[in-house]
N, C-alpha and C positions, 0 to 999 in steps of 0.2 A: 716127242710129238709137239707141232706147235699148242701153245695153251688155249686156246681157242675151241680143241675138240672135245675139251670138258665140257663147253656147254651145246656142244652143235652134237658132239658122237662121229662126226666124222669129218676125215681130211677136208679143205676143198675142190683134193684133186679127184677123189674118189663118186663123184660125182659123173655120171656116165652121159648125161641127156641134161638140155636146158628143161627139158619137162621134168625130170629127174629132180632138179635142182628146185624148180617151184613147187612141186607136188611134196615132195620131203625134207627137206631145209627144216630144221625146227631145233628153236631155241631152248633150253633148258633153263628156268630162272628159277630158283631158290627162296624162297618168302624172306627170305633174311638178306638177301647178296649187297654185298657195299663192297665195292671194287679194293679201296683201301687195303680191305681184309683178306677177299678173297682172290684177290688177283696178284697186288703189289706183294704183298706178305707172301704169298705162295711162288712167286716168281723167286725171290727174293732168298725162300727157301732153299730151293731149288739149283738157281744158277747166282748166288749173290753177286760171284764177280764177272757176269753178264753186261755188256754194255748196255745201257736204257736213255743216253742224251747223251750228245756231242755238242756242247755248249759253247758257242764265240759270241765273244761282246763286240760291241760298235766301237772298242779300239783294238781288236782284232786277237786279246786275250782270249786261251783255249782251255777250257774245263771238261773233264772226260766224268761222267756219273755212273756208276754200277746201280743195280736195284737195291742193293744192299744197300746204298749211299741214301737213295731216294728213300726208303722204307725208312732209315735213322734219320734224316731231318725232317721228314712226316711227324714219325712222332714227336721230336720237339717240338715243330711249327703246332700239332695240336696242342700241346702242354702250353705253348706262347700264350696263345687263343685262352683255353683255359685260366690261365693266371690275371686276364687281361677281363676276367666277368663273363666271357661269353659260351654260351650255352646254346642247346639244340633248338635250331627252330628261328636263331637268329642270322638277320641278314648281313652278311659281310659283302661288303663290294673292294673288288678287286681291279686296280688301275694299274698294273703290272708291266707292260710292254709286253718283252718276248725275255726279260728276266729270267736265269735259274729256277729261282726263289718258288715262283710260278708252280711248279711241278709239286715239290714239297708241301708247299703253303694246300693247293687243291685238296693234296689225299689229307694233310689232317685236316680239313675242314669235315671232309665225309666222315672220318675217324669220331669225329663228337658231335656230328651229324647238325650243323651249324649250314647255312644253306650260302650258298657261294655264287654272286654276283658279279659276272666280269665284267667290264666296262672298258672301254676304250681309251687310252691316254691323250686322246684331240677333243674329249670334253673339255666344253667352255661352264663356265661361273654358273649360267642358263640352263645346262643341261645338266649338272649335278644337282641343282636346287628341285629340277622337276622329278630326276629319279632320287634322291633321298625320299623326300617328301613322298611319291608312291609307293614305294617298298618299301619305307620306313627304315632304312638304312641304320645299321648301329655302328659301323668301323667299317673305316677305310683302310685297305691299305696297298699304299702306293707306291710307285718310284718316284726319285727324287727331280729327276730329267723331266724335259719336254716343256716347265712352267706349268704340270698338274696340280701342285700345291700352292701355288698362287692362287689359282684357279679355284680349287677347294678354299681355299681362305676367304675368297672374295662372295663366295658362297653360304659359308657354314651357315651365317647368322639367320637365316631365311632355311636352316635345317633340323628343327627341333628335336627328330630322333637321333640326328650324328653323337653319338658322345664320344668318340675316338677318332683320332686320324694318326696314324704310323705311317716311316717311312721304312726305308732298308735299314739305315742308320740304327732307328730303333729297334727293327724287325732282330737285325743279326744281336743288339749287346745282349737283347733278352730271350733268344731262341738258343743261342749259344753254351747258356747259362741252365737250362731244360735238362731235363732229363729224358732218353732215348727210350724208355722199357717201354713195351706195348700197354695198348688202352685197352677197357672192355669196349665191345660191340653192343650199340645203343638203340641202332636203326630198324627199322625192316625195309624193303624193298618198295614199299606206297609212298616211302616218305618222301616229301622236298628234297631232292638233294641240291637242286639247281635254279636258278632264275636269271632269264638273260632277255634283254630289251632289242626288241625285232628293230631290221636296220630304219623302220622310217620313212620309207619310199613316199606314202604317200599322208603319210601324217606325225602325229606320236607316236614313239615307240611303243606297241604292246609290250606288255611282257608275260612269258613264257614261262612255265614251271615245268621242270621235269623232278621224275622220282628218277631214283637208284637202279633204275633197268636201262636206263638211258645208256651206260656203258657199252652194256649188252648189245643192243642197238645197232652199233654200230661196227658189231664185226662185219658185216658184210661191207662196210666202205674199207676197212684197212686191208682185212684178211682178202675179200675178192675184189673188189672195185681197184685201191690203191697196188695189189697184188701184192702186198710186203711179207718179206720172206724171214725165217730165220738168220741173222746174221748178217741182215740189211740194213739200210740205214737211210731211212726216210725224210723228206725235207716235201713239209705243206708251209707256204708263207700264208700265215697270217698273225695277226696282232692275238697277244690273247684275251682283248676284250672281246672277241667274237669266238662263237660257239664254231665258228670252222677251225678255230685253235681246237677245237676237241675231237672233232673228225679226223684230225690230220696229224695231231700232236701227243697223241698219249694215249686212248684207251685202247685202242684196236690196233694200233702198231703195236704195241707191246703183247698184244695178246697174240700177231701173227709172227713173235719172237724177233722184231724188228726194235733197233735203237732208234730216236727220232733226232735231227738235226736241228739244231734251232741255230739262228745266226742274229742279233739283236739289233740290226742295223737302224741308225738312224735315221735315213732316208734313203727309199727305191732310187737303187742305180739297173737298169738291167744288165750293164757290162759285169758290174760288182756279182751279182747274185750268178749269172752264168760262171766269173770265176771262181765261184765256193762248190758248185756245181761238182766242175771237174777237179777242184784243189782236193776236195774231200772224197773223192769216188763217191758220190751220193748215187743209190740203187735204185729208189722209186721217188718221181715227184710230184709235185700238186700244186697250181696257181691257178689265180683266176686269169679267163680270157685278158682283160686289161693289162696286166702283166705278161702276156703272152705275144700282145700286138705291139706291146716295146722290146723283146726280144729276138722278134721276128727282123726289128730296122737293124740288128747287129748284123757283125760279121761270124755267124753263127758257125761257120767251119775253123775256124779260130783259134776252138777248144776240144779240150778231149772228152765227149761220153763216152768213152767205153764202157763203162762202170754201168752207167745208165741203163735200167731195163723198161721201164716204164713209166708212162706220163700223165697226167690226169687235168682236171679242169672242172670248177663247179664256181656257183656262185652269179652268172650271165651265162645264157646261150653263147657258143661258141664261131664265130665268123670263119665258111669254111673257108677262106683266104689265110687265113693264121693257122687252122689248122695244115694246109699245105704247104705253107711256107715254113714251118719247124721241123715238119715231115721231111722236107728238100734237107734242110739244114742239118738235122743232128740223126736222122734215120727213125726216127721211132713216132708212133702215131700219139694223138692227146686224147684220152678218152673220156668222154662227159660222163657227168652226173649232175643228177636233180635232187632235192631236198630243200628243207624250209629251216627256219630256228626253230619250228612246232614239231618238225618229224626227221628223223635220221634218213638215209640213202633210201632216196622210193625209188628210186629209173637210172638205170644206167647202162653205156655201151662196155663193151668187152667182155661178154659172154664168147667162153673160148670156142662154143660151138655154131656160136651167129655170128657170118661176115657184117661188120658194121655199116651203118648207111649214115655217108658222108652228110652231116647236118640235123641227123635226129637226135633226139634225148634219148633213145636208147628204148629197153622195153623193162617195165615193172621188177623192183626187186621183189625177192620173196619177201612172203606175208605181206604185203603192198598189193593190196586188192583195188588197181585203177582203173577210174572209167573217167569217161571225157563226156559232160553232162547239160544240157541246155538249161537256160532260167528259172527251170520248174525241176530240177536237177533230175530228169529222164536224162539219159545214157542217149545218144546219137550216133550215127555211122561212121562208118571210115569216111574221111576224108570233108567230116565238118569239123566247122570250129566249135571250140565249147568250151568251158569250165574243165580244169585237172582236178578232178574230188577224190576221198578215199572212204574205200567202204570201210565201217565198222562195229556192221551188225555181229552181235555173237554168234551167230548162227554158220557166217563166216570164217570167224576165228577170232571175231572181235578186235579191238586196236592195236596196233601191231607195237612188239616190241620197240620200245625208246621213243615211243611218236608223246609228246605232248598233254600234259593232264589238265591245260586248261591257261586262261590269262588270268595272272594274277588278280584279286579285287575286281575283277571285271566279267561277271556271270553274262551281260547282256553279251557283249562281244563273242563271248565264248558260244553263245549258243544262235546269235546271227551266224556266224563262222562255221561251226559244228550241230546240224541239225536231220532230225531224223535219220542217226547214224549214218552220214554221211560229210565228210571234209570239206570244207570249199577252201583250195588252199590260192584263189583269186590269180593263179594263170591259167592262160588258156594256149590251146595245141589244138591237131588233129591225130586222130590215128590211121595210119594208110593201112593196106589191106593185110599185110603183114604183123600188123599189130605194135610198128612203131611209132612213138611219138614225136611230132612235130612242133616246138615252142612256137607261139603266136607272139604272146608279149603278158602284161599285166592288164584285166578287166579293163582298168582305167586309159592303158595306153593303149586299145585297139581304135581305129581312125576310122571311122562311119562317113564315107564322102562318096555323095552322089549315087547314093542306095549300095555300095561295095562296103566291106568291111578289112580294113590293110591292116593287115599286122607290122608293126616299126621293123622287129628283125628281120625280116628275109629285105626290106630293101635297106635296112642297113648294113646288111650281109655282102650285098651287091655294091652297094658304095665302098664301101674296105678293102673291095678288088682293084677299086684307081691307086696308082701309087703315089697319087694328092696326099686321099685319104688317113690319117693317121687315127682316129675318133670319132665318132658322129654321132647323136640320136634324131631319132625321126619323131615327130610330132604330129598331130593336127591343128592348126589357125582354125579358125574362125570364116566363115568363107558366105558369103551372101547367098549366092549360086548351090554351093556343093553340099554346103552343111557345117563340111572342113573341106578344107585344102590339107594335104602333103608337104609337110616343110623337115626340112635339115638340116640340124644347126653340125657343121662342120667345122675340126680342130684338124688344120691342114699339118702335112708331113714337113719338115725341115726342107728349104728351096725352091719353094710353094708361094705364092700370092694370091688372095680370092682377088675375081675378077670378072666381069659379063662374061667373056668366054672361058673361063674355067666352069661358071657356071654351067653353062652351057654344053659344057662337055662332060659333066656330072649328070646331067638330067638325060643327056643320051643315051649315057652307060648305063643308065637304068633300064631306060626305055628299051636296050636292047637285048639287057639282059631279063628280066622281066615282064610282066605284064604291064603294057605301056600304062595304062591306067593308075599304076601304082609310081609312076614318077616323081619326085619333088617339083615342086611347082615354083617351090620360095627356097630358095638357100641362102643361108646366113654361116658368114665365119666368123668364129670363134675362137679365143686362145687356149680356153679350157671350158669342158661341159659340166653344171652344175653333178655335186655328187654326195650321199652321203657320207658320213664317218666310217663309212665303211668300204667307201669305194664305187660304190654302185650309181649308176646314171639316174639323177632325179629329173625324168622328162616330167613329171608334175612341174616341178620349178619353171623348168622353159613353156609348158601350157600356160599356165597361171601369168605369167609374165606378160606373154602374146596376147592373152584374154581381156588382161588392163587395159595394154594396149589399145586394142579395138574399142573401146567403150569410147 
């Protein structure tokens, strides 16, 4: 049986009714569970020579990993840690890329319960100095690629808690050298296991604490969301400085007895990533929209999915033009999902019992008690806009497995954010009568012009249907008259020139797609939209910009 129904009791086919599924979905967590232990080890038991990572580097070397494998450089990579001073409690940041080492290095961290910091390999000198110094960082350890050790060099001095930095180099002469015997179990399940620095959109990164249930968490994105099978072999891109490396990378695929893909590439090609696709028979996938809307301009009949059973997408609302256009291309539909770096899979579509609706975030996972809340966080009807919050009165069920215990050193934040048991996780949606949810945008980017309120996605949705279009975000100016005006800064397709009447034939397709009201008013082209380290579109950056301007 997959491992998964240890802690659930049952298949996830055995589920008869989406009511079924929310009414009795229920998770099993152990006061003690550290994945490590209970999971790695026991797999490892079990099937040791089980495939668990199909590992290609970015000069296109192939490493094949058993659990068995993984579970023996665990324990050394703890013994490393260990020999190296460090101890439970302490913060290690992790600049890893999409590295082997990754996998290993994670579970003995949990092994001697050492609290594990990913970070992204496109930090600058700047952004090491601000998260050492808040997390009080004790060791680093990085890859040698990218110019991150530069980077870290040029920093340290401005980092008083760093007293280590390792690379691979170091990592392999003295992990090598370790000894493989099991550790004692040190942890309970309250503890720190995790801390990871939210993307930034609209300021400093918070940062995120999770305990040891955070694994747990996320069966429902491997096991039902991702659909990953027994004997599959899963491929989510992302970097493993982000927590979507953990959704997509390691706990819950393993637990739905799926091996995970990784491919180390140096640079997003989408030709490249579609040929690893079909080179490796990969069974279930995961990208975000942005990577999805560069897929789309290939010659996507090309390649072979056969193999392919299932696609997924998180991280941005999805533009239903991409999602139809991969639909045409390769047969198989993208399925959303929502979630925060504070909370594991709250919403998502592909419930095998609900026909999906083309463009919503899908309806509430289990134990994800959503309601969509106006400013005084009262609950509102179908088909307002409002705040996505999550209940977490105990009376309820209390906070749902893997959701978030709090921002680090920062009580105010935590309790602006999380108050009188309820989330404010700062998007907003509607719910139509059906009870699915509709993305609006971010608080900050809803556009208040001439007593209306636009949400950017649906007419960035609408813009992504011109075959100009290749990227956009939509904005509000500053507007004498409106309040705001409607602007969009648009990153035209290959063959393309902005122009008065390109213009102009963007603002129609809105007009006639849409609510004329919600047009751009102002279009601006662009070569590329401000974004963070993680990918994500900072329409702050292009407000803020526009706002100087005007002054």
């Amino acid at each position: 049986m997959p491992f998964y129904e240890k802690y659930t009791g049952r298949h996830r086919d055995d589920y008869a009714t989406l009511d079924d599924l929310q009414k009795n979905f229920k998770l099993n967590v152990p006061a003690d569970f550290n994945f490590a232990f209970d999971c790695l080890d026991a797999m490892a038991d079990e099937t040791p020579d089980a495939l668990a990572m199909l590992w290609i580097s970015n000069t296109g070397e192939e490493r094949r990993f058993t659990f068995e494998d993984i579970r023996r450089e665990s324990n050394r990579a703890a013994r490393f840690f260990l020999n190296r001073g460090i101890s439970k409690g302490d913060m290690i940041m992790l600049t890893m890329s999409r590295d082997w080492r990754y996998w290993p290095v994670l579970m003995g961290l949990h092994r001697i319960g050492a609290v594990a910091v990913p970070a992204t390999y496109t930090l600058t000198a700047k952004d090491f100095v601000y998260r050492c110094d808040a997390a009080s960082i004790k060791m680093i350890l990085t890859t040698p690629r990218f110019g991150v050790l530069d980077a870290i060099k040029a920093a340290r001095a401005e980092c008083p808690s760093l007293q280590m930095v390792a690379d691979f180099s170091d990592y392999d002469a003295e992990a090598s050298a370790c000894s493989d015997a099991p550790l004692e179990r040190c942890t309970v399940a309250s503890d720190m296991m995790l801390m990871a620095f939210s993307s930034g959109t609209t300021g400093y990164p918070k940062m995120v604490w999770h305990d040891y249930t955070y694994p747990l968490g996320h069966i429902l994105t491997g096991c039902f969301w991702h659909r990953c099978e027994s004997g599959g072999l899963h491929f989510t891109i992302s970097d493993t400085g982000w927590l979507k490396s953990l959704w997509g990378k390691m706990y819950s695929q393993w637990l739905a007895g799926s091996a995970v893909f990784t491919y180390d590439f140096d640079r997003f090609s989408a030709a490249d990533i579609l040929e690893k696709l079909a080179k490796y028979k990969v069974t279930t996938f995961c990208a975000p929209p942005t990577m999805y809307r560069y897929f789309i301009k290939e010659d996507l009949k090309k390649y072979d999915f056969s193999a392919l059973k299932h696609c997924a997408t998180a991280g941005e609302a999805l533009n239903p033009e991409v999602y139809r256009s991969w639909r045409e291309g390769t047969g198989h539909k993208i399925y959303e999902g929502f979630g925060q770096t504070e909370t594991t899979l709250c919403c998502w579509t592909g419930y095998p019992w609900v026909q999906p609706r083309l463009g919503s975030m899908g309806l509430p996972a289990p134990g994800y008690r959503m309601v969509v809340a106006d400013e005084n966080g009262h609950e509102v009807g179908a088909g307002v806009t409002g705040e996505i919050c999550i209940r977490t009165d105990a009376a309820g069920g209390g906070k749902p497995v893997g959701m978030f215990s709090g921002y680090f050193r920062d009580e105010e934040t935590t309790k602006k954010v999380w108050r009188d048991d309820l989330y404010h996780t700062g998007d907003t949606a509607y719910r139509d009568e059906m009870g699915f949810l509709w993305y609006v945008g971010r608080t900050d980017d809803v556009i208040k012009s001439s007593g209306y309120r636009i949400g950017p996605f649906e007419v960035e949705s609408v813009l992504m249907e011109h075959p100009a279009v290749l990227e956009c975000a939509v904005t509000g100016v500053p507007d004498a008259e409106r309040g705001f005006a409607v602007k969009a800064t648009v990153v035209l397709s290959a063959g393309y020139e902005g122009s008065p009447e390109l213009t102009k034939e963007l603002q129609n397709h809105v007009k006639k797609n849409t609510a004329p009201y919600k047009y751009p008013r102002i279009v601006e082209y662009a070569d590329a939209l401000p974004k963070t380290i993680s990918g994500k579109i900072r329409r702050l950056e292009i407000r803020e910009k526009d706002a100087g301007a005007a002054k």
